[in-house]
C-alpha positions as CSV (number, residue, x, y, z in Angstrom):
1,X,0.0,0.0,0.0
2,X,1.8,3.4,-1.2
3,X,-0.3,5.7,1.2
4,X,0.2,5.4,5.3
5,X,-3.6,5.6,5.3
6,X,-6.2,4.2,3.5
7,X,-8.2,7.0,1.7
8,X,-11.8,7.6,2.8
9,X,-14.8,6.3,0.9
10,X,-15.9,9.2,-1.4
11,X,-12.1,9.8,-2.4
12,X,-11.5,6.1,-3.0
13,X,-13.9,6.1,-5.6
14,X,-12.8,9.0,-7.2
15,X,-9.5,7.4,-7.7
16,X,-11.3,4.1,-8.6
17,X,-12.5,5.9,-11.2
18,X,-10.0,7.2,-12.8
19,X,-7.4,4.5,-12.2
20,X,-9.9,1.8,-14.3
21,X,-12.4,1.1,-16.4
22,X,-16.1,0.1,-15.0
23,X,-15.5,-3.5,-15.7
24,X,-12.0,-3.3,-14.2
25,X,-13.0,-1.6,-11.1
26,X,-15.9,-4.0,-10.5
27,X,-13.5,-7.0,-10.2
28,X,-11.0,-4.9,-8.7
29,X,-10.9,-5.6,-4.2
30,X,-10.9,-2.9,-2.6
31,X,-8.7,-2.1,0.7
32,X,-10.5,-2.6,4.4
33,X,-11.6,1.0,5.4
34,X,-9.3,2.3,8.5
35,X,-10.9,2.9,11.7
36,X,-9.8,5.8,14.0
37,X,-8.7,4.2,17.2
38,X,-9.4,5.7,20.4
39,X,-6.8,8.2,22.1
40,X,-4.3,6.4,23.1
41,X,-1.5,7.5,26.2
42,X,-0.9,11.2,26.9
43,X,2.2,12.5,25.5
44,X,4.4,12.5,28.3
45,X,4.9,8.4,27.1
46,X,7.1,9.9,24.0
47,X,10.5,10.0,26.7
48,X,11.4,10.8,30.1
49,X,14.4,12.9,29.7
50,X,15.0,12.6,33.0
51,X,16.6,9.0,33.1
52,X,16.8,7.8,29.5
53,X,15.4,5.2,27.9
54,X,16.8,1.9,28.5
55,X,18.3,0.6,25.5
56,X,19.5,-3.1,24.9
57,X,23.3,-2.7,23.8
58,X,24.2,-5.7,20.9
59,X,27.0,-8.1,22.9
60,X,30.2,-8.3,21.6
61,X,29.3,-6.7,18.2
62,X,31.4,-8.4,15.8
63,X,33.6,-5.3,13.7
64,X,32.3,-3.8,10.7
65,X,32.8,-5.5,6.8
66,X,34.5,-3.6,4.6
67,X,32.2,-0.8,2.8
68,X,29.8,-1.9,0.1
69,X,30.8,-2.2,-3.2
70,X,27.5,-0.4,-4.1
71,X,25.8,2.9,-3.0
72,X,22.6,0.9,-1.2
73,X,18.8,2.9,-2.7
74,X,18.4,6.3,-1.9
75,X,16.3,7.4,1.2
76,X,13.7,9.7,-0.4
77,X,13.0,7.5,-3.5
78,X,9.4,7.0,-3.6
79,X,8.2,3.3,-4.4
80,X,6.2,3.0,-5.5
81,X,1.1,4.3,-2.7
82,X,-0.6,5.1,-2.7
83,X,2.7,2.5,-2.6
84,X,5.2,-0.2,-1.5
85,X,8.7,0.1,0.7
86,X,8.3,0.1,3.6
87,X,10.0,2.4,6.6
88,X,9.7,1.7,10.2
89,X,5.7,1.0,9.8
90,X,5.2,0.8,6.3
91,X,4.7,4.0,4.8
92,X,5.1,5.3,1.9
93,X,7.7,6.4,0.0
94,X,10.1,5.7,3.4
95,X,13.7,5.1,3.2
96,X,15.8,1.8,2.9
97,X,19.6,1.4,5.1
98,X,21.9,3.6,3.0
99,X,22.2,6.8,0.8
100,X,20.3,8.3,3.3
101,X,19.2,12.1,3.0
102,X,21.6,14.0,5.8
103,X,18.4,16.0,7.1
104,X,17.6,12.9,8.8
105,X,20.9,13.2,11.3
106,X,21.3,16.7,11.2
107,X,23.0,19.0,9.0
108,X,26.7,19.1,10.3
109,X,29.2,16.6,9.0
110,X,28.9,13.7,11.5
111,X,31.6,10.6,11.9
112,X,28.6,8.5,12.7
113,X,26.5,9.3,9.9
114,X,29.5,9.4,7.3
115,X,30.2,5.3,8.7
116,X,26.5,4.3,8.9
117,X,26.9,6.1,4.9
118,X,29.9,3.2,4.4
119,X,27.5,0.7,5.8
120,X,30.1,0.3,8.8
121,X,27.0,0.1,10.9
122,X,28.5,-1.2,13.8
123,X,30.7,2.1,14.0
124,X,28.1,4.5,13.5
125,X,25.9,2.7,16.5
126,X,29.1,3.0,18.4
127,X,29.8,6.4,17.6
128,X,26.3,7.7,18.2
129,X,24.7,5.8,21.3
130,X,27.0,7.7,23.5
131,X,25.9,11.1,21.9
132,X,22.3,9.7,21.3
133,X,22.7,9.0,25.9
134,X,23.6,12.5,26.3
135,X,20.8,14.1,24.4
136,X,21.6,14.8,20.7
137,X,18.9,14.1,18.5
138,X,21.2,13.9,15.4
139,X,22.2,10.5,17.1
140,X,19.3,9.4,18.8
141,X,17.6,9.5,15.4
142,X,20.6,7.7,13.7
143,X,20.5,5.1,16.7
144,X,16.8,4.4,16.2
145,X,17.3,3.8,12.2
146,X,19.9,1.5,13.2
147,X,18.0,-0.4,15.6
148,X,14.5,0.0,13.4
149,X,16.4,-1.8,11.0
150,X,18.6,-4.5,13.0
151,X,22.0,-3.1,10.7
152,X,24.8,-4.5,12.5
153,X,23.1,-4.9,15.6
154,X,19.8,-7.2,16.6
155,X,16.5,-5.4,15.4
156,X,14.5,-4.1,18.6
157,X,11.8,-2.3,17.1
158,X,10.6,-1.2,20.8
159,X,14.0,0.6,21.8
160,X,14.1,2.5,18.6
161,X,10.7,3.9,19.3
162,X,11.7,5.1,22.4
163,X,15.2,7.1,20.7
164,X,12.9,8.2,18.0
165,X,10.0,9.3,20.6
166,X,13.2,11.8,22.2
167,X,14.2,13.2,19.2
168,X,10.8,13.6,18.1
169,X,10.3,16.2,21.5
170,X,13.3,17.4,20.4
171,X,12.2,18.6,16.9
172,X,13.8,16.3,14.7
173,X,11.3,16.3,11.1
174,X,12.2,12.9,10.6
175,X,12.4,11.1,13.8
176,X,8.6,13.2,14.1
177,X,7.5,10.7,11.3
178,X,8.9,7.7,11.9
179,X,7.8,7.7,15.4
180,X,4.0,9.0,14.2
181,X,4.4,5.7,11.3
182,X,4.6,3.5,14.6
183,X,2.3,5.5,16.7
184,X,-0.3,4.3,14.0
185,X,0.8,1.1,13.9
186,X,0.6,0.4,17.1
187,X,2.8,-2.6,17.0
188,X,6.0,-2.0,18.9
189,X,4.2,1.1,21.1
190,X,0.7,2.0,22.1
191,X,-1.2,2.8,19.9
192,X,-2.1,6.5,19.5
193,X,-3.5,8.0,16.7
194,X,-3.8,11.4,18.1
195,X,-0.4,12.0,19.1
196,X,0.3,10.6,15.3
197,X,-1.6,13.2,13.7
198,X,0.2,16.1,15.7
199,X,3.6,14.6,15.5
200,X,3.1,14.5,11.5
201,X,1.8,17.9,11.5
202,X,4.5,19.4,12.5
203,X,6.9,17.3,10.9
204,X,4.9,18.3,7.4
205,X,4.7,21.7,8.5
206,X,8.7,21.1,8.8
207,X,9.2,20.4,5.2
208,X,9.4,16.6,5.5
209,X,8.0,15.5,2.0
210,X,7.0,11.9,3.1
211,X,5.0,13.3,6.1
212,X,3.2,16.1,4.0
213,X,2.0,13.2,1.7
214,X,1.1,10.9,5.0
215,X,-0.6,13.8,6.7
216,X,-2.8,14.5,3.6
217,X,-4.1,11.2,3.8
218,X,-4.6,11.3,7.5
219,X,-6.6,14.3,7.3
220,X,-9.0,12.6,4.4
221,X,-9.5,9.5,6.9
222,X,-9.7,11.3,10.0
223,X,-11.7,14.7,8.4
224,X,-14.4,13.3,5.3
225,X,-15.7,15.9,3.1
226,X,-15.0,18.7,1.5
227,X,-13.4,20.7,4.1
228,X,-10.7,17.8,4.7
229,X,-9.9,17.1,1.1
230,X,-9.3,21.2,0.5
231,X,-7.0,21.0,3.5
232,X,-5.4,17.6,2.3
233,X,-5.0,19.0,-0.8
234,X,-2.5,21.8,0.1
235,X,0.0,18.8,1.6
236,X,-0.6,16.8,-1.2
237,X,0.6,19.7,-3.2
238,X,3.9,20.7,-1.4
239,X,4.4,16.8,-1.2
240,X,3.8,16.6,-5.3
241,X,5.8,19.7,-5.6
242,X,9.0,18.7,-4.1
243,X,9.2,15.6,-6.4
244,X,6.8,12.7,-4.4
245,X,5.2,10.6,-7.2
246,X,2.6,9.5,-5.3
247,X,1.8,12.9,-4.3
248,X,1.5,14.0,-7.7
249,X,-0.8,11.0,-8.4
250,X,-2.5,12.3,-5.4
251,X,-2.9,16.2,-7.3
252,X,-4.0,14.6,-10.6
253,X,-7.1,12.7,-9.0
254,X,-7.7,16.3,-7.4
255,X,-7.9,18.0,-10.4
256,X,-9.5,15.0,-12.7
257,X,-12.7,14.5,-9.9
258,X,-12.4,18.9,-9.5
259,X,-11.8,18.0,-5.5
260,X,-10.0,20.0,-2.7
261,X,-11.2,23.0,-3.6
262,X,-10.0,22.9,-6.8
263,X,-11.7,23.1,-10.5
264,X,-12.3,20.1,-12.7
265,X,-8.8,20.6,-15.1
266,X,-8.1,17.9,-17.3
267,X,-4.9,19.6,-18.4
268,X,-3.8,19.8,-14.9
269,X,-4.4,16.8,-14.0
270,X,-2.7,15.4,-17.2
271,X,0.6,17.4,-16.5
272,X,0.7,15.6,-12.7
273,X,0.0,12.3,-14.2
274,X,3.0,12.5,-16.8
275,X,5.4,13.6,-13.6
276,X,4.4,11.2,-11.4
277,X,4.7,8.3,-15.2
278,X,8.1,9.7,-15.1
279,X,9.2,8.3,-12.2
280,X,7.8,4.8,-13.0
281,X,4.6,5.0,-11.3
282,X,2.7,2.2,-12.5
283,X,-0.7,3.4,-11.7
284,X,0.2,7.1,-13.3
285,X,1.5,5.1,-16.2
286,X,-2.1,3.4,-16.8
287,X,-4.3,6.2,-16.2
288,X,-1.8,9.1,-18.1
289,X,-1.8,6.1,-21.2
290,X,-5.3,5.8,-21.4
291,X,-5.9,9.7,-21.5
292,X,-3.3,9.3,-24.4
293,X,-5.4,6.9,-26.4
294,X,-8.6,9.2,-25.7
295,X,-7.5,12.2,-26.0
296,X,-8.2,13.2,-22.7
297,X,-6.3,16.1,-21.0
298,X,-4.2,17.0,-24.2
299,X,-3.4,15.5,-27.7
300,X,-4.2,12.4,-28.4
301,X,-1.3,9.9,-29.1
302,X,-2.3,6.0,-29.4
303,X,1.2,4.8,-29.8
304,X,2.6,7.0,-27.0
305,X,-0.2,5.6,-25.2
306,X,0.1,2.0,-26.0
307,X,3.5,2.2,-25.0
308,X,3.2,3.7,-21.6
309,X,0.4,1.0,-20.6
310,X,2.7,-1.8,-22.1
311,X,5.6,-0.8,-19.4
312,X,3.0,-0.8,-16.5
313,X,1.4,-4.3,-17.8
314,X,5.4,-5.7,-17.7
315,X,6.0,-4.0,-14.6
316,X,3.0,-6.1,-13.2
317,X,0.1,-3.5,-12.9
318,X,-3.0,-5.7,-13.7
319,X,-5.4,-3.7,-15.0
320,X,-3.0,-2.0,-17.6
321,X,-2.3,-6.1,-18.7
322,X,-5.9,-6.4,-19.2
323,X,-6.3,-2.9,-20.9
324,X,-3.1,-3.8,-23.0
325,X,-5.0,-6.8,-24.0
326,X,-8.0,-4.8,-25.3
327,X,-5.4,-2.8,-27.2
328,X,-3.8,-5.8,-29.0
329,X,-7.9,-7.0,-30.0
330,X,-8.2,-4.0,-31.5
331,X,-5.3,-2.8,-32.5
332,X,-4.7,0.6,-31.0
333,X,-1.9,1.8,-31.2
334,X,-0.1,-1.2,-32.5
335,X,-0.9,-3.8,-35.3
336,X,-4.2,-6.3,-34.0
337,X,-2.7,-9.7,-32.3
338,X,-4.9,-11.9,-30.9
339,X,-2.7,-14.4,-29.4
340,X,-1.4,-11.7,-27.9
341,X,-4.1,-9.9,-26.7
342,X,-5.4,-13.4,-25.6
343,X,-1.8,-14.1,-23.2
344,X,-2.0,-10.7,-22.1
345,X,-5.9,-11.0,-20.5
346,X,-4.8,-14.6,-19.2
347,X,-2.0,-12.7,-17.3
348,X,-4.2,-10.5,-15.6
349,X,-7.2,-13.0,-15.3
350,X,-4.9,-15.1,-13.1
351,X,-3.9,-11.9,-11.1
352,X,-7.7,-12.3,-10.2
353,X,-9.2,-9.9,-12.6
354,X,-12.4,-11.1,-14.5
355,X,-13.5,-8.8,-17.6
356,X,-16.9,-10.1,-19.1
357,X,-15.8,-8.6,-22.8
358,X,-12.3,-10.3,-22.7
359,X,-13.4,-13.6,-21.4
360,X,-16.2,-13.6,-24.8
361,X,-12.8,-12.9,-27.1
362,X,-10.9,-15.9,-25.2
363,X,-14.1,-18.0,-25.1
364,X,-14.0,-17.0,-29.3
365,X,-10.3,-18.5,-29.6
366,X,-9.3,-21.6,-31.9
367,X,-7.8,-24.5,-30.1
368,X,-4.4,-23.7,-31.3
369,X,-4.9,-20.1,-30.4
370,X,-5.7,-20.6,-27.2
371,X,-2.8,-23.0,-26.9
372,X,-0.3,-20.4,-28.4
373,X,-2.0,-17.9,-26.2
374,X,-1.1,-19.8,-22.6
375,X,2.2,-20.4,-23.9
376,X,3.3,-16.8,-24.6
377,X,1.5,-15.9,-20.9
378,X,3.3,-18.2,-19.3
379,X,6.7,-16.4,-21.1
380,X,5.3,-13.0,-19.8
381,X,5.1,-14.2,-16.0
């Protein structure tokens, strides 16, 4: 799931709508609607200054490899919500171990944060859990992505909430989110979905991108109707702005269902779709190709089209396989194939997607093309 939240009811159906086609979205399942759980814990549970969280040291850590050969993925590089890598809890668009962005640690240059950079984890847990004891909140976040993520030392999910909860009172943007990502989750603290919603406030508010786009859907959960989506909208904005794909998939549903306080603009909405198809979003790709084919937000351009739904069918995205499909029947944008068009339904119909029209043309199939047909699928697995 790209987004931290599950979108509420009236704006999951505007997206349904414009990510598939009526027969699609009628075999497509939607996701279990979020409840809002109870307040949980008053705040004072985020760290007790006073005597410091106790924090299970790793025995006898073994020293540190030599560096990676490779630069491990970038931080900041969306998934690809609403998808899905994972941070702490799940969100999206959160970081993996390495290439991290340096906001996260502070903006000095930092011995511990240049080793944990070298993958010499070890050495930057080392370096930092002293600092992290005495109250920086450079290190105390560095020591909680280290222990979120067991690198070099065992994973203890529960210790690093409680270094993220003190650097979170302490200001830090992205400890703020990580720690509100488990706050929500409730798995490895209580769970508190009011002290999430303040704690990614004001990490948004701080120009974290991740926790604009996260707050946005919060608010459309926690705040249904138009008042919510308008306000959404603005994080979903400064989210898409700064480069967040699924924030400018976010913006183009606003501006194709004329939500958030914002006109109907197919042209808008066309210009966030091909940013967000840019960066490989697969559900961007489907909807931007089929407003090529149509002519829908712009000039219409079948082959341009074809060939943006053809990268999302390879990259898995069921319905485009199943819309890809219809183009091959009747040849749009490419020359008609029906053995083609026939492996390219089967694909998606074993990804659990029924279409009434395709299953007639499959039904219509020779022997031999049907044959033909399963063989190339089973190639496009």
């Amino acid at each position: 799931m790209r987004g931290l939240i599950l979108l509420s009811l009236a704006f999951a159906l505007a997206l349904s709508t414009a990510r598939a086609s009526a027969e699609e979205a009628a075999a497509a399942v939607p996701d279990p609607a979020s409840s809002t759980a109870p307040a949980g814990p008053s705040p004072e549970r985020f760290g007790e200054k006073s005597s410091g969280p106790a924090i299970p040291e790793p025995a006898a850590p073994k020293p540190d490899p030599a560096p990676p050969a490779a630069t491990e993925p970038s931080a900041t590089a969306p998934t690809t919500v609403p998808a899905t890598a994972g941070g702490a809890s799940g969100a999206a668009g959160s970081s993996t171990p390495g290439g991290l962005n340096p906001e996260r640690f502070g903006q000095q240059p930092d011995a511990a944060y240049g080793a944990f950079q070298r993958g010499l984890y070890v050495t930057a847990y080392n370096l930092a859990l002293p600092r992290a004891k005495n109250g920086d909140p450079a290190a105390q976040t560095l020591v909680a992505e280290i222990l979120a993520r067991g690198l070099g030392v065992p994973r203890d999910a529960t210790a690093a909430a409680r270094w993220y909860a003190l650097a979170s009172e302490q200001g830090v943007p992205e400890a703020q989110f990580q720690y509100a990502l488990m706050l929500l989750d409730g798995n490895h603290v209580n769970k508190d979905v009011n002290a999430a919603y303040a704690l990614l406030e004001a990490a948004a508010e701080a120009g974290n991108v991740l926790a604009q786009f996260n707050f946005a859907q919060l608010i459309v959960d926690r705040e249904p109707g138009q008042a919510g989506m308008t306000r959404a909208a603005s994080y979903y904005e400064r989210a898409a702005k700064a480069g967040l794909a699924d924030a400018q998939y976010a913006m183009a549903q606003v501006y194709a269902n004329g939500v958030g306080g914002r006109k109907r603009d197919d042209a808008a909405a066309r210009r966030w779709l091909e940013l967000a198809a840019r960066q490989g979003f697969d559900t961007a790709e489907l909807d931007l190709g089929t407003w090529m084919i149509d002519g829908r937000g712009g000039a219409r351009d079948r082959k341009g089209g074809f060939n943006l739904l053809r990268r999302a069918a390879l990259g898995g995205n069921v319905a485009a396989q199943n819309r890809l499909a219809k183009l091959y029947m009747q040849g749009l944008g490419t020359d008609p194939d029906t053995v083609t068009a026939a492996a390219w339904y089967i694909l998606a119909r074993r990804a659990g997607l029924f279409d009434p029209e395709m299953d007639d043309f499959l039904n219509g199939l020779t022997p031999e093309e049907t044959k033909q047909a399963i063989e190339k699928a089973n190639r496009l697995r």
